[in-house]
C-alpha positions as CSV (number, residue, x, y, z in Angstrom):
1,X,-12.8,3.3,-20.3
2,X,-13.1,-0.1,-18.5
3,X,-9.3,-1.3,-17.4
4,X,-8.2,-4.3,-19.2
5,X,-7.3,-5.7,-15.5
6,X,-10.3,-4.5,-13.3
7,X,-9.4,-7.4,-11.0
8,X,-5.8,-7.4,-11.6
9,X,-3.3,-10.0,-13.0
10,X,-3.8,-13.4,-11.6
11,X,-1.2,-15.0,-10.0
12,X,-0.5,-18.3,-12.0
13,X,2.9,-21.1,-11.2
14,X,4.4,-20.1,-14.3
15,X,5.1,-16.6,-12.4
16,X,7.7,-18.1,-10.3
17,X,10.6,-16.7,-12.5
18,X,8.4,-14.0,-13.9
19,X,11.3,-11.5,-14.1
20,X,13.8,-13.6,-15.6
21,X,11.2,-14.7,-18.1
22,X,10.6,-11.2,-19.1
23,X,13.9,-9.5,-19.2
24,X,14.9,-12.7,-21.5
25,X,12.2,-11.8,-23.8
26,X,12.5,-7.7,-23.4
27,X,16.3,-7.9,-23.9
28,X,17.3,-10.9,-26.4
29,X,15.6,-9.0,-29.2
30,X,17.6,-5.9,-28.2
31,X,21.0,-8.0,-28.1
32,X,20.5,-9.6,-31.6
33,X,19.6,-6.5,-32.8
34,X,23.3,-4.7,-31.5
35,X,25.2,-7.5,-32.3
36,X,23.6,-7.8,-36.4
37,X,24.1,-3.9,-36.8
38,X,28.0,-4.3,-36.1
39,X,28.0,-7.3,-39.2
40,X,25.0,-5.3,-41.4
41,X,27.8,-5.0,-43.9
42,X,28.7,-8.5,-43.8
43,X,25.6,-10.0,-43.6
44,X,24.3,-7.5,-46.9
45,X,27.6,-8.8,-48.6
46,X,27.2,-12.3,-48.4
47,X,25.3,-14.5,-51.4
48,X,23.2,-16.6,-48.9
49,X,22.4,-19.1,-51.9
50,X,26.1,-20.3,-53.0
51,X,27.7,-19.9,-49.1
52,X,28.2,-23.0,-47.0
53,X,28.3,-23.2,-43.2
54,X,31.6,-24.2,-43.0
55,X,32.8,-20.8,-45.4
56,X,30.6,-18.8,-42.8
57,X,32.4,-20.1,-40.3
58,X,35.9,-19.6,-41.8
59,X,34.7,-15.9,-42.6
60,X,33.6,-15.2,-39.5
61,X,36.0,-12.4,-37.2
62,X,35.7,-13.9,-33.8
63,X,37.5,-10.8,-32.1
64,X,35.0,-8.2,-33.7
65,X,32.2,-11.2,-32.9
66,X,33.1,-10.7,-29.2
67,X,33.5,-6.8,-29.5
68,X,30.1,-6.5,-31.0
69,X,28.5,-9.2,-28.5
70,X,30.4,-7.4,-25.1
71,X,28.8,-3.8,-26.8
72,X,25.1,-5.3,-26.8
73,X,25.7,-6.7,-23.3
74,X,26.9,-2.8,-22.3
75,X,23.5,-2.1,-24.3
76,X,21.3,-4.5,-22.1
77,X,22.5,-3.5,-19.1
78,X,21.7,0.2,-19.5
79,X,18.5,-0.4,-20.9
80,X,18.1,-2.0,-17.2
81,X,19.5,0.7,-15.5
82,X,17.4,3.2,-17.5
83,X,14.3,0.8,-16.7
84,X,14.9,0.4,-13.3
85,X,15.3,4.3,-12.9
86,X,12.0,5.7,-14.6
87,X,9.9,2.5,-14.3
88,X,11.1,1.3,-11.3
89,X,7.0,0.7,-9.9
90,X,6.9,-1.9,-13.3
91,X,9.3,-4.1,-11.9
92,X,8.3,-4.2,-8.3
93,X,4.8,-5.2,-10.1
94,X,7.0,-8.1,-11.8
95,X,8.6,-9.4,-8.4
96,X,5.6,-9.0,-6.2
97,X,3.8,-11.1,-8.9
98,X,7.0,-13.6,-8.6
99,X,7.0,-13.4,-4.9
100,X,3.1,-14.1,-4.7
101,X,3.6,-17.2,-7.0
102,X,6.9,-19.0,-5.2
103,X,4.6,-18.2,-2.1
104,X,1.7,-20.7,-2.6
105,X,4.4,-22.9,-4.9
106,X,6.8,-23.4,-1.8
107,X,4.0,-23.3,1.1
108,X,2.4,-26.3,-1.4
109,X,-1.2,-24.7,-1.2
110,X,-2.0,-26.3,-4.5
111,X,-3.1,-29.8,-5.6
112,X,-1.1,-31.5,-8.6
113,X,-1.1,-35.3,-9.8
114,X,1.7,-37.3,-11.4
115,X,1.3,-37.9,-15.3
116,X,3.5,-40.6,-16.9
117,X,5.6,-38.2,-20.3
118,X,5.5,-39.8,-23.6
119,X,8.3,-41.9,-24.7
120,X,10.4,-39.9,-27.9
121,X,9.2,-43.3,-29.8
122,X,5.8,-43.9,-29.6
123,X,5.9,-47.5,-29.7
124,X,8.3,-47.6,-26.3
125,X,6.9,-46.9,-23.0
126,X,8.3,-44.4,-20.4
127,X,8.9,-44.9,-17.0
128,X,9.6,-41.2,-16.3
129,X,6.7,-39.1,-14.5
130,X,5.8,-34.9,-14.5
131,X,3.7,-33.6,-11.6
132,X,1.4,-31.4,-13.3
133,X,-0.9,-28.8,-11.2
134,X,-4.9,-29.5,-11.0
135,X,-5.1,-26.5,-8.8
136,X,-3.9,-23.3,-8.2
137,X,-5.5,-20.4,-5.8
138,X,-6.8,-17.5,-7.8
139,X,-4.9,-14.9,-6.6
140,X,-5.2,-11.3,-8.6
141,X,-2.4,-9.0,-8.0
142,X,-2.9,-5.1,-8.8
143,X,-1.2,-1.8,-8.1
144,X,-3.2,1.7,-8.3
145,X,-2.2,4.9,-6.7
146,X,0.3,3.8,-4.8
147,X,-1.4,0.9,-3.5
148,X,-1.4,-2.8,-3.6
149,X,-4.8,-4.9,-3.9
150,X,-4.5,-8.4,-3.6
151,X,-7.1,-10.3,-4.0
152,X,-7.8,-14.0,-3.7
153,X,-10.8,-16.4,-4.0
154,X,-12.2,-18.2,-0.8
155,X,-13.8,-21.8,-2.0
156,X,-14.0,-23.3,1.2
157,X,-11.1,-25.7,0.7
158,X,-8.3,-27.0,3.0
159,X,-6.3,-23.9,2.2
160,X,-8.8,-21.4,2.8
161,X,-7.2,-20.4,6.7
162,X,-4.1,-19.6,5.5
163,X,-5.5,-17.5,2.6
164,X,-7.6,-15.8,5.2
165,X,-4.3,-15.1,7.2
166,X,-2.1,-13.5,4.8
167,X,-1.5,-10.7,6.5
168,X,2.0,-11.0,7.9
169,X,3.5,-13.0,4.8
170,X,2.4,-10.0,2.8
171,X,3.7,-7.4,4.8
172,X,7.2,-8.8,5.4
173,X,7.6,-10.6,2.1
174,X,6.4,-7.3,-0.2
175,X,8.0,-4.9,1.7
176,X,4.5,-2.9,2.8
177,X,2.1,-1.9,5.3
178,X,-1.3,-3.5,5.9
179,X,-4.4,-0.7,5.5
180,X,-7.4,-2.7,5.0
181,X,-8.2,-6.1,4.7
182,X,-12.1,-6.8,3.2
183,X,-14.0,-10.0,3.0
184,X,-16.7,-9.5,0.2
185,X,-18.9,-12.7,-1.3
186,X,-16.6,-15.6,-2.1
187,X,-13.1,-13.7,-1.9
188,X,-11.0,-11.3,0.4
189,X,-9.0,-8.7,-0.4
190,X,-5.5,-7.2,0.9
191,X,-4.7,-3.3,0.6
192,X,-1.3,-2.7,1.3
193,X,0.7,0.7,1.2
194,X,3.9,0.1,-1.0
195,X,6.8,2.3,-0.7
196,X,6.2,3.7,2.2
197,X,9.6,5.9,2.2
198,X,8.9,7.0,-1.4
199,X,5.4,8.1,-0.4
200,X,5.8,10.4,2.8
201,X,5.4,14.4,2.0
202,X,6.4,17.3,3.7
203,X,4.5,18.9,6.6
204,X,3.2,21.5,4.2
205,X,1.8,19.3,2.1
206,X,-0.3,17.7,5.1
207,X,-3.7,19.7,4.2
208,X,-7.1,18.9,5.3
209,X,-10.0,19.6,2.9
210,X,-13.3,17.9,2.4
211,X,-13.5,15.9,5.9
212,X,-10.4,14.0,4.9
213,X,-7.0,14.8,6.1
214,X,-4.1,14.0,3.8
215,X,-1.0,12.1,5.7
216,X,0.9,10.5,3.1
217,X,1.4,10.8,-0.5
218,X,-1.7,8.2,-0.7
219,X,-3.6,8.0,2.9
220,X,-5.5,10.1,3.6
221,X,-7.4,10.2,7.5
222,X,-11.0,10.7,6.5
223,X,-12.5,12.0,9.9
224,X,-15.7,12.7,8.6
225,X,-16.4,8.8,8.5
226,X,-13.9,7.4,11.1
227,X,-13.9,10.1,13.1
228,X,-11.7,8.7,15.8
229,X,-7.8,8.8,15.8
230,X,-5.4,7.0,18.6
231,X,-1.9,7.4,18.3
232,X,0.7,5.1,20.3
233,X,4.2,4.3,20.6
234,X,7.4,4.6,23.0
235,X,9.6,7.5,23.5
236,X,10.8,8.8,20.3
237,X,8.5,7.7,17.7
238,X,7.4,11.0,16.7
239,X,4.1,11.1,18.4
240,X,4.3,15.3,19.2
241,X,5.4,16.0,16.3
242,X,2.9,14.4,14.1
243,X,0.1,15.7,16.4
244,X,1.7,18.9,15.9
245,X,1.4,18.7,12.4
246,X,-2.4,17.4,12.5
247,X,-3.0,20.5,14.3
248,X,-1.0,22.9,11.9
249,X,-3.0,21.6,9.2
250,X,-6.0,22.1,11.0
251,X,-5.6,25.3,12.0
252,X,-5.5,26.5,8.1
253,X,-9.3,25.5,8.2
254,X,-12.1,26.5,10.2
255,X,-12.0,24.0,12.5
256,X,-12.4,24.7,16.3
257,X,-9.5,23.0,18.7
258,X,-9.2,22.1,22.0
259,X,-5.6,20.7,23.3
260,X,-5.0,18.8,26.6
261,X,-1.5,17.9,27.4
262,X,-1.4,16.7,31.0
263,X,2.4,16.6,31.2
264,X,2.4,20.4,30.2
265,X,5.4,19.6,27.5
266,X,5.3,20.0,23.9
267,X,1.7,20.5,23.3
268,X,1.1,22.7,26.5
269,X,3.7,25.4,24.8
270,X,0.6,26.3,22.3
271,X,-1.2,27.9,24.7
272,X,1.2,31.2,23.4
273,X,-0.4,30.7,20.1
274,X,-4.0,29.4,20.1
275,X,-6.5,29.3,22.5
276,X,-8.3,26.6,24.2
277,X,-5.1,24.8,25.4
278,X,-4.8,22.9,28.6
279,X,-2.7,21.4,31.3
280,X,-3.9,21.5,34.9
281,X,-6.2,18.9,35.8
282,X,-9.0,21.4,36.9
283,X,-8.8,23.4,33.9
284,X,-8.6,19.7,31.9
285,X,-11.7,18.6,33.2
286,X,-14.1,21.6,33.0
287,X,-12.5,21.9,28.9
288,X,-14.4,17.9,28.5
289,X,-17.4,19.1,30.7
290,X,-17.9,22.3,28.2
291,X,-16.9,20.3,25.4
292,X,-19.9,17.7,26.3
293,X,-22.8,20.5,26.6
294,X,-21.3,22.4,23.5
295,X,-22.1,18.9,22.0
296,X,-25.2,18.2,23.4
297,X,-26.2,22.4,22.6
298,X,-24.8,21.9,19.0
299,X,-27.1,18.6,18.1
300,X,-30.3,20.5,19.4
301,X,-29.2,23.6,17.3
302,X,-28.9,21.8,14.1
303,X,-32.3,20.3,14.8
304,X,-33.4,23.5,14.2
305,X,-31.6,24.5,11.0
306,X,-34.4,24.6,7.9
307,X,-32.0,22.1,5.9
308,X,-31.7,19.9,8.5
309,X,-31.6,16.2,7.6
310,X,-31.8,13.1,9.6
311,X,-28.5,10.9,9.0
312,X,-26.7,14.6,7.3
313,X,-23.5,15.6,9.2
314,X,-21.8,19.2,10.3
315,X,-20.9,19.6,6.7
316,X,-24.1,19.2,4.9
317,X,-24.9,22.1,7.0
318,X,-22.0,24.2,6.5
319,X,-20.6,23.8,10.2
320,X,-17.0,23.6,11.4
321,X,-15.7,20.1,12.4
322,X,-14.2,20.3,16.5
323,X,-11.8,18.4,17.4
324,X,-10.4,17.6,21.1
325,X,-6.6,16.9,20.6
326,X,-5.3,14.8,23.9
327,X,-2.0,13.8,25.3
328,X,-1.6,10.7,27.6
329,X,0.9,9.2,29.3
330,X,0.4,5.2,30.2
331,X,1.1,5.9,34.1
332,X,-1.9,8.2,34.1
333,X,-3.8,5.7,32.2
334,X,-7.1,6.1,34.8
335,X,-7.3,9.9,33.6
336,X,-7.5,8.6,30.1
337,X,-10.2,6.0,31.2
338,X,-12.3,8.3,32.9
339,X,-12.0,10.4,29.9
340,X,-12.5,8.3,27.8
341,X,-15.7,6.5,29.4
342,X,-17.2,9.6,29.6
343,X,-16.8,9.8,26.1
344,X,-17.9,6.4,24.6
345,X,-21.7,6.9,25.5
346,X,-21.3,10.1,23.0
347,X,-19.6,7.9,19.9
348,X,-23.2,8.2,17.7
349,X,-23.2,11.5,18.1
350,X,-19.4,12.5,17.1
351,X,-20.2,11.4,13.4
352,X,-23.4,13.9,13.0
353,X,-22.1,16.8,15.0
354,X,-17.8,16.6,13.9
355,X,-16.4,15.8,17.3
356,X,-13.2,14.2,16.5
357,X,-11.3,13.1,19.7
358,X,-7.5,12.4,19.2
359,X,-5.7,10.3,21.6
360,X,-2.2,10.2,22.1
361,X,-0.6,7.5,24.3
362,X,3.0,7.3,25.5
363,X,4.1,4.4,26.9
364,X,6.7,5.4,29.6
């Protein structure tokens, strides 16, 4: 079944109270509704062809009036409670919409003209003025597995750079993390990660199946097609412990590991557990030079496989991926650069063959 929204819900100025406009038109039905139940009786009572206004209002019981209206306001407001508990992702849709729309509203990328209003008499003219819009970016908002796709048209007009540079405004103004940005035939879209808090898992829920390796509740690293990871950040941003789960989850598949941690910390302590883990420089560097001719031997071995196919990685052909798992630290930066020169001549060749190198830097 085809969505209703395959590009998602454009982005138009009328948006920018979208979720006052909607709880007005969600909840005023639900307060009449309370407040006519507490007069049902009156209002069945009543002979609606021989009553006047002014007899209604005589009739009328203004403390039970204000009872019954204070109940339906008790009424509204859990209904928003209740809404904003179990459908909380509906109403972030309705303020990212509204944030999206006071966005290009307040920056003025738009074009408008000045029409003169009617006069209430025909016959009188008016002097007063509305500035009506002629043009408004189309910009398609849309949420799907946990991820946001924005989308907005490129026409080569004098707001085109700062639709091409939305980056940060999205980030900071949505609340989410950039993961892709694509520029396709006449429009570019913008995947961000929402709730990123609300989408983390536990480490035994990281699982690697299929050449992909699952990180959050909706990423997922797929090594068979970037297979190239580099991890950075200062002293306590959880660098070991997320390689340390990367390698847990690894090592409940049949993927082969090789660890280098030059600093012989955290990751050097596996060597009790697994093998072909390594932290003096000698051993270091004779892991990378049997690491290159196990590549090298491995690429001439699945030459010879009978259901070998050019441009058909390790997995067509039933092979484990490898992986060499690195820790650096920034002061021993030209260790990492000889590494990893020897290594970039052999980039082509990681995708066919499943050598997945995994850099970690710390910047100390």
């Amino acid at each position: 079944m085809k969505q209703l929204f395959p590009r998602g819900k454009r982005i138009r100025p009328t948006d920018k109270d979208l979720v006052f406009h909607t709880a007005l038109a969600a909840l005023f039905p639900v307060f009449l509704l309370v407040v006519l139940l507490f007069h049902i009786r009156q209002i069945a009572g009543t002979n609606w062809q021989e009553v006047s206004l002014s007899q209604i209002a005589q009739d009328v019981n203004i403390p039970y009036l204000l009872f019954s209206m204070g109940v339906a306001v008790l009424v509204c407001l859990t209904a928003v409670l209740l809404f904003w508990r179990y459908r909380r992702d509906e109403v972030k849709q309705l303020i990212h919409r509204q944030k999206l729309a006071r966005m290009v509203l307040e920056n003025k990328w738009y074009e408008s003209e000045q029409r003169k209003e009617d006069a209430f008499f025909k016959d009188l003219s008016s002097s007063r003025s509305k500035e009506t819009i002629t043009y408004f970016p189309k910009i398609y908002y849309r949420m799907k597995q946990g991820l946001l796709h924005i989308r907005v048209e490129i026409t080569l007009g004098k707001y085109q750079e700062q639709l091409l540079n939305l980056e940060k405004k999205l980030e900071s103004g949505l609340y989410c993390e950039l993961t892709d940005k694509e520029l396709k035939d006449s429009y570019v879209e913008y995947t961000l990660l929402y709730d990123t808090i609300a989408n983390r898992i536990s480490i035994e829920d990281v699982q690697a199946k299929d050449g992909r390796l699952r990180l959050m509740e909706n990423v997922w690293w797929e090594y068979d097609k970037l297979p190239h990871m580099l991890i950075a950040g200062g002293t306590g941003g959880g660098k070991t412990y997320f390689i340390l789960t990367l390698i847990e989850a690894l090592l409940r598949t049949n993927a082969v590991l090789f660890v280098l941690d030059p600093k012989n910390a955290d990751l050097a302590d596996l060597q009790a557990v697994m093998p072909d883990v390594y932290y003096k420089k000698e051993d270091m560097l004779a892991c990378i030079d049997r690491f290159y001719e196990e590549m090298m031997k491995r690429s001439e071995d699945m030459k010879l496989m009978e259901n070998y196919r050019t441009g058909e990685n390790y997995a067509y052909l039933g092979l484990p991926a490898h992986f060499l798992i690195s820790f650096w630290q920034a002061v021993g930066a030209c260790i990492l650069l000889v590494v990893l020169g020897l290594l970039a001549g052999l980039i082509p060749a990681y995708r066919a063959m499943a050598i997945k190198p995994i850099e970690a830097i710390r910047d100390e």
